[in-house]
C-alpha positions in Angstrom: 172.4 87.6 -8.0 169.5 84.9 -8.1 166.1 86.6 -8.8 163.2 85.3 -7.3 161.1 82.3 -9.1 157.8 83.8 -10.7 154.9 81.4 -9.9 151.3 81.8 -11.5 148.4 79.6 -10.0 145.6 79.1 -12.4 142.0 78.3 -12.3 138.6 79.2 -11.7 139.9 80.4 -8.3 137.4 82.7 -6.3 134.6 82.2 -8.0 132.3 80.7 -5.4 133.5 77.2 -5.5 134.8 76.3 -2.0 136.5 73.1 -2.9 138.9 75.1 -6.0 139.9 77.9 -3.5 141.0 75.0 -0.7 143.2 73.5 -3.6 144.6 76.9 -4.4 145.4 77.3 -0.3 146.7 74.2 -0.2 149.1 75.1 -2.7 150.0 78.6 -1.4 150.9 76.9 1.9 153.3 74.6 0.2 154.9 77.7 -1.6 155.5 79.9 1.4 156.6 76.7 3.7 159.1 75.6 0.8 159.3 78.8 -1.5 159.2 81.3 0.5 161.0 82.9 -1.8 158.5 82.8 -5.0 156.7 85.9 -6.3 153.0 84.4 -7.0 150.2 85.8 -8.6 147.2 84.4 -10.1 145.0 84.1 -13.2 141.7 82.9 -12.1 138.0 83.7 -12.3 137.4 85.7 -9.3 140.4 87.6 -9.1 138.8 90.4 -6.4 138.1 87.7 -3.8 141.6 85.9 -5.0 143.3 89.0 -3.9 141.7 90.2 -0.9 141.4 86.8 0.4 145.0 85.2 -0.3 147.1 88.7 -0.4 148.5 87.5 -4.3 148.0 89.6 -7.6 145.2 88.3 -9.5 144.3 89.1 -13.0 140.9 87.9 -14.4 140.9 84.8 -16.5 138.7 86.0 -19.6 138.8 89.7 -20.8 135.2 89.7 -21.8 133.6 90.2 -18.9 130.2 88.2 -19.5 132.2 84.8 -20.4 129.9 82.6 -18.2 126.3 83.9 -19.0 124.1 82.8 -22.0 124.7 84.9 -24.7 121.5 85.1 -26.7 121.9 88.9 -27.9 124.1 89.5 -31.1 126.4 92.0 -29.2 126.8 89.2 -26.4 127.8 86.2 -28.9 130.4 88.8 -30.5 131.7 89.8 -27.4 132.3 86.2 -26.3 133.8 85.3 -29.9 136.1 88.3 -29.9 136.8 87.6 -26.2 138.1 84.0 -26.9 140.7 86.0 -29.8 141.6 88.6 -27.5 142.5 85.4 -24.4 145.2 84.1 -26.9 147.0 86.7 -26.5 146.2 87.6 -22.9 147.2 84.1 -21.5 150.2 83.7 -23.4 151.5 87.6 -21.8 150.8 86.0 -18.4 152.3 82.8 -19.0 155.6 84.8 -20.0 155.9 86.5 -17.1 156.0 83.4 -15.2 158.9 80.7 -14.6 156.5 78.3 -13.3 153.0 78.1 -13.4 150.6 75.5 -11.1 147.2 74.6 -11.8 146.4 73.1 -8.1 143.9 70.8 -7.7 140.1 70.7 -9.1 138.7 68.8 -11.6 140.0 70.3 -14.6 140.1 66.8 -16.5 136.7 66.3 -15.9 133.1 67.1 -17.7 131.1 65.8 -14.9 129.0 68.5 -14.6 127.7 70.7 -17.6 130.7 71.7 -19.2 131.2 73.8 -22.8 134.2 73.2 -24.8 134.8 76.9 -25.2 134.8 77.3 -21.5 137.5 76.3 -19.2 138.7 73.7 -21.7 139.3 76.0 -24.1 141.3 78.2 -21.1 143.2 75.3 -19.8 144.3 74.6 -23.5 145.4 78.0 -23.8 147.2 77.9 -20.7 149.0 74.7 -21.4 149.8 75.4 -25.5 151.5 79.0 -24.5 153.3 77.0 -21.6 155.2 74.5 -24.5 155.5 77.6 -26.8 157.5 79.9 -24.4 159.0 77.1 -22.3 157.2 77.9 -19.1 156.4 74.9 -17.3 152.7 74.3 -16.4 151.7 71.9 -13.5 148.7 70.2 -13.5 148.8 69.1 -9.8 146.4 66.4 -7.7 144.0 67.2 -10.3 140.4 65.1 -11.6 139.9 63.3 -14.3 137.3 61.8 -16.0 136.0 60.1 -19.8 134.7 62.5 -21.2 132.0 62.2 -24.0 131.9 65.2 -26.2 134.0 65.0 -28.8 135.7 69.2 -28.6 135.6 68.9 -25.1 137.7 65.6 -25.4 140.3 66.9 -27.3 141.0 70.4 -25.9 141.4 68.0 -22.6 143.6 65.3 -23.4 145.7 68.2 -25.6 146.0 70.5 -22.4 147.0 67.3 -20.5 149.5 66.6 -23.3 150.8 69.7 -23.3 151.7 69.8 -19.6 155.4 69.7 -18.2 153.6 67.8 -15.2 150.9 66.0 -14.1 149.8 64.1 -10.9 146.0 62.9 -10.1 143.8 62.9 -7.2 142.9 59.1 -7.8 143.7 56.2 -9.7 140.5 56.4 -12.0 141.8 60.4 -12.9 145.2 58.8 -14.6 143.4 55.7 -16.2 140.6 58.2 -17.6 143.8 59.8 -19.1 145.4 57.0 -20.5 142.6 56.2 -22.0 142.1 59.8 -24.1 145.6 59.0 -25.3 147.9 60.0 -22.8 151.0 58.9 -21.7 150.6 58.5 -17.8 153.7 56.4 -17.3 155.6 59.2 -15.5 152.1 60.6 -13.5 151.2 59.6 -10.0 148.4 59.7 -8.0 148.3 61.7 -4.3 145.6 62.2 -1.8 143.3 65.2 -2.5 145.2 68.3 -1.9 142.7 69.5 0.4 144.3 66.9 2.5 147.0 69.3 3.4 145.2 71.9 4.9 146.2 72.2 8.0 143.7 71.2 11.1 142.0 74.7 12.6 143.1 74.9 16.0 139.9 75.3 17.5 139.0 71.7 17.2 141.0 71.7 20.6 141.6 67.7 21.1 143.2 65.5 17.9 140.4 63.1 16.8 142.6 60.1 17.7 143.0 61.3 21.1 138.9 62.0 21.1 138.6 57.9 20.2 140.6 57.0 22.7 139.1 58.7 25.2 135.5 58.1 24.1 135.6 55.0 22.8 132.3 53.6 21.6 131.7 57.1 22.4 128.2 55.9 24.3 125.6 59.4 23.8 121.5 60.0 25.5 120.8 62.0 23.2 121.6 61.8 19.1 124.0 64.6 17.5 123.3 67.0 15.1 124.1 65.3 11.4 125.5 67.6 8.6 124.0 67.3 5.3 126.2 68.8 2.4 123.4 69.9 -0.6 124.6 70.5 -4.0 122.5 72.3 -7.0 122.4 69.2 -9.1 121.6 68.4 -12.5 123.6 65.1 -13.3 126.7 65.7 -15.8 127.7 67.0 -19.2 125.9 64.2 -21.1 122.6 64.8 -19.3 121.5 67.8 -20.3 118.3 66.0 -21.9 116.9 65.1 -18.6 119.0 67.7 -16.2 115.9 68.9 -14.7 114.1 65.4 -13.9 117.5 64.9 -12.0 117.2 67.6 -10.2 113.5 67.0 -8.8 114.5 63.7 -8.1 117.6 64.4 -6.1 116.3 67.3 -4.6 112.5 65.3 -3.7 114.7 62.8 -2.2 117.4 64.9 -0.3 114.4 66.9 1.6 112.4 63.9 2.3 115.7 62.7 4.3 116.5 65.4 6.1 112.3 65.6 7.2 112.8 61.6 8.5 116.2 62.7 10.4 114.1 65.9 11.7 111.0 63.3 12.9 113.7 61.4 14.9 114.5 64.2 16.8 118.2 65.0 14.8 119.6 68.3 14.7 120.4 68.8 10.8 122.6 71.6 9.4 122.8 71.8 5.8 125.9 73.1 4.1 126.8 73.9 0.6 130.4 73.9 -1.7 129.6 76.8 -4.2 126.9 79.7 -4.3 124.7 77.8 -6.5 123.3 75.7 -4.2 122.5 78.3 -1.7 118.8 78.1 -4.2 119.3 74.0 -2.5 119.4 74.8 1.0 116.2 77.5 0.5 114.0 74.6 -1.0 114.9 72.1 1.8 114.3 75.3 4.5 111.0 76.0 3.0 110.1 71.9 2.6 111.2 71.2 6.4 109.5 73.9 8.4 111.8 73.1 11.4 113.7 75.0 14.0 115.5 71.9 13.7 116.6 72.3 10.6 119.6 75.4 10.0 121.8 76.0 7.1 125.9 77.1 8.0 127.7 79.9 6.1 130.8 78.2 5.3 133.5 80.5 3.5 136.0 77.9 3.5 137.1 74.4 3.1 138.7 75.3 7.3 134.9 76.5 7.9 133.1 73.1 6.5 135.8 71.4 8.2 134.6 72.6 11.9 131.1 72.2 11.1 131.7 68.6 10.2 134.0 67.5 13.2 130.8 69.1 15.2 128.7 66.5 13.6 127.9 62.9 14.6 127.5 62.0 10.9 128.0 63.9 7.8 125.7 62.7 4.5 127.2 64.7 1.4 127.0 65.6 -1.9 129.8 67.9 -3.0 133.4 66.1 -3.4 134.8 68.7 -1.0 131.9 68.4 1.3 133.0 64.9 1.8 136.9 65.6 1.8 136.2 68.2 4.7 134.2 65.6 6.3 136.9 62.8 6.3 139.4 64.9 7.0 137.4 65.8 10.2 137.4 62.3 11.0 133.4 62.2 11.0 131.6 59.2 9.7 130.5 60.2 6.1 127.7 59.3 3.8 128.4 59.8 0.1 125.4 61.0 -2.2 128.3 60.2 -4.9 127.2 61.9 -8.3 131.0 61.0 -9.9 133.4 58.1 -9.4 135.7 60.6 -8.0 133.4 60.0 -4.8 133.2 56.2 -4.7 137.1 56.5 -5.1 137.3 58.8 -2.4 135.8 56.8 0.0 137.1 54.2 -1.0 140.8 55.2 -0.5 139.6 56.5 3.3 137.9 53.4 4.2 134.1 53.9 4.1 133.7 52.4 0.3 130.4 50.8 1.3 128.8 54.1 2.6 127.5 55.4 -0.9 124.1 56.4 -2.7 123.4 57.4 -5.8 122.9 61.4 -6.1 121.1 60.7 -9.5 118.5 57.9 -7.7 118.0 59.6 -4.3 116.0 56.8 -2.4 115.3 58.3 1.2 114.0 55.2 2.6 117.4 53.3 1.2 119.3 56.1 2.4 118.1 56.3 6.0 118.8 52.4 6.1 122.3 53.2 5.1 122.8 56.0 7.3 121.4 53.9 10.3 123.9 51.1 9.6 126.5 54.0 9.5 125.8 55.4 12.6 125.8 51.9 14.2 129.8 51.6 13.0 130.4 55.2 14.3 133.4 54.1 16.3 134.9 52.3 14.3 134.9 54.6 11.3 136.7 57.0 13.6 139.2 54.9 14.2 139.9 54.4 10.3 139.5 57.8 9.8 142.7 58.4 11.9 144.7 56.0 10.2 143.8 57.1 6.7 144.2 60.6 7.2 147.9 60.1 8.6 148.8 58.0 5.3 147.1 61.0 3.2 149.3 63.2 5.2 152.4 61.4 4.5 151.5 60.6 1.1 150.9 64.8 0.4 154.4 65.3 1.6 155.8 63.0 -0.9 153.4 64.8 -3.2 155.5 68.3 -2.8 159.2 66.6 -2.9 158.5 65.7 -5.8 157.0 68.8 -7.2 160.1 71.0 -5.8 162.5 68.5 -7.9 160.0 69.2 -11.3 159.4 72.6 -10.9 162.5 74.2 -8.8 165.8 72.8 -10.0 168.6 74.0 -7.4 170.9 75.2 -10.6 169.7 77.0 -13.7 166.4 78.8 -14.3 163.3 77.1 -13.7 162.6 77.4 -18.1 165.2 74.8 -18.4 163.3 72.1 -16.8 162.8 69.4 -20.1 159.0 68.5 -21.0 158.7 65.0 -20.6 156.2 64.3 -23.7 156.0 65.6 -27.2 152.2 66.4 -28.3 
């Protein structure tokens, strides 16, 4: 009698960050359409809201418990040190449990925020070394990439990535930052976002290419409400130096837009990705004394996604802000703080609707979102057609996962890694 595939998801799932958890239900969604079959459970770093949230097992991802605060106490930095000996052991149990395991989405290649090499790298490494050593396969799927400067950090990456028994990418620039660090990418391809395959809340009521066609130029009185997507940040991993003149700046120039959108009489609602940058949203409230002015309580990447088709015009921060946004089909403004964003927009048609999150000019800004605005129709229109080729594209994505990861004879362990370390 055939048992059931075990599948693990992995990541730091449920930990605040709305654009992680959207991978992870992205992937779910493919398992129970395709799999319904598969046991899941998860190792993650919110494995509480994981559970309650998805209806999986979830085991936390560190056994000591105060993993991500500073440890500046001796009994803290020998917790975290005994921790990392103690996660050896406890990732390669979970890892044998599993026939498969899927890291979905998020930028786990990537350093472009403040990153420590005994973090997640070191995790990810963990996950991926016990994967080669007891034959499960591990997954990295429609995940970032990016160069990454410190040199730990840059190993435990391109090792992990190594180590893999699959790997696709979220862009282009993902699989070349790869192949640069070392990595044969021959066999890797790149698919749309995987929030891309959420499916469209029904709520919305009317498709947006059915909304263009009847609209048109979509002629209004009075302007729309604009969502602006905030973000707590403090430029990357190799800014630490000058994280908090980055902030100031972005932050000064993020609230002196939304007061010139507020003087012309715009609705603004102000949304965030994690539960860092609800500290974002209180600054701009308390900058931009206006009943104008109202922040949304998203809980999801489905909940961004309706308050962004509500919008005339989304101006973002946060990659996910902006995937929800063009998924929505709403013309979108990229504060872009990584080339993941450029390449984002790019690939769904509004390339030359960017700004600089690290050199917030508002005056700039306004000019570009004006110009924006003035394409609005347009945009819509392009929206449609790019979303339908992420859409097919996504579906091509999963094929080709099933055929990696779910032979049709013979247990899933047997599947051949592709690339010796």
């Amino acid at each position: 009698m055939k048992t059931a595939t075990r599948v693990g998801v992995f990541g730091l799932l449920g930990s605040g960050n709305l654009g992680n958890d959207g991978s992870l239900e992205a992937v779910l969604g493919y398992l129970r359409a395709e799999h319904p079959e598969a046991v899941v459970d998860a190792l993650c770093g919110g494995p509480e809201v994981v559970a309650a949230r998805y209806g999986i097992p979830a085991t936390r991802l560190h056994w000591y418990r105060g993993e991500y605060r500073t440890a500046s106490r001796a009994g803290a930095i020998a917790g975290k040190g005994l921790g990392k000996l103690v996660d050896v052991l406890r990732t390669a149990a979970w890892v044998r449990r599993h026939d498969v395991v899927i890291v979905p989405g998020m930028g786990v290649l990537e350093a472009t925020l403040p990153l420590r090499p005994w973090g997640f790298p070191y995790s990810l490494f963990l996950l991926c070394a016990s994967g080669r050593l007891l034959r499960t396969p591990v997954a990295l799927v429609g995940v970032g990439a990016a160069p990454i400067g410190n040199r730990p950090t840059r190993a435990l990456v391109r090792w992990s990535a190594r180590l893999a028994a699959y790997r696709s990418y979220r862009d282009t620039l993902s699989r070349d930052a790869m192949r640069a660090m070392g990595v044969d990418t021959a066999r890797d391809e790149v698919y749309p976002d995987l929030a891309f395959a959420l499916p469209t809340p029904p709520e919305w009521g009317v498709p947006c290419s059915e909304l263009v066609g009847e609209l048109g130029e979509a002629p209004s009185d009075s302007p729309g409400p604009v969502c602006v997507g905030v973000m707590d940040f403090h430029g990357g991993d190799d800014d630490r130096a000058r994280a908090e003149e980055i902030h100031r700046r972005y932050l000064d120039g993020t609230t002196r837009f939304v007061r010139a959108l507020v003087e012309d009489g715009r609705p603004v609602r102000l949304l965030t990705g994690d539960a860092c940058d609800a500290s974002v949203v209180a600054a701009i409230l308390d900058a931009v004394d206006s009943p104008l002015v109202t922040a949304a309580e998203a809980a999801s990447l489905a909940d961004l996604m309706k308050e962004t088709a509500a919008a005339d015009t989304v101006v973002a921060t946060r990659y996910h802000n902006l995937v929800c946004a063009l998924k929505a089909g709403t013309p979108t403004l990229a504060l872009s703080y990584a080339a993941k964003s450029d390449a984002l927009m790019e690939r769904m048609g509004l390339g030359a609707y960017c700004h600089p999150a690290r050199e917030v000019d508002a005056d700039r800004l306004l000019e570009q979102f004006r110009a924006l605005e003035r394409q609005s129709a347009q945009l819509r229109r392009t929206l449609v057609e790019r979303n339908e080729v992420a859409a097919r594209q996504l579906e091509d994505q999963f094929t080709t996962l099933t055929a990696a990861l779910f032979p049709t004879t013979g247990h899933a362990h047997a599947h051949a890694y592709r690339e010796a370390p």
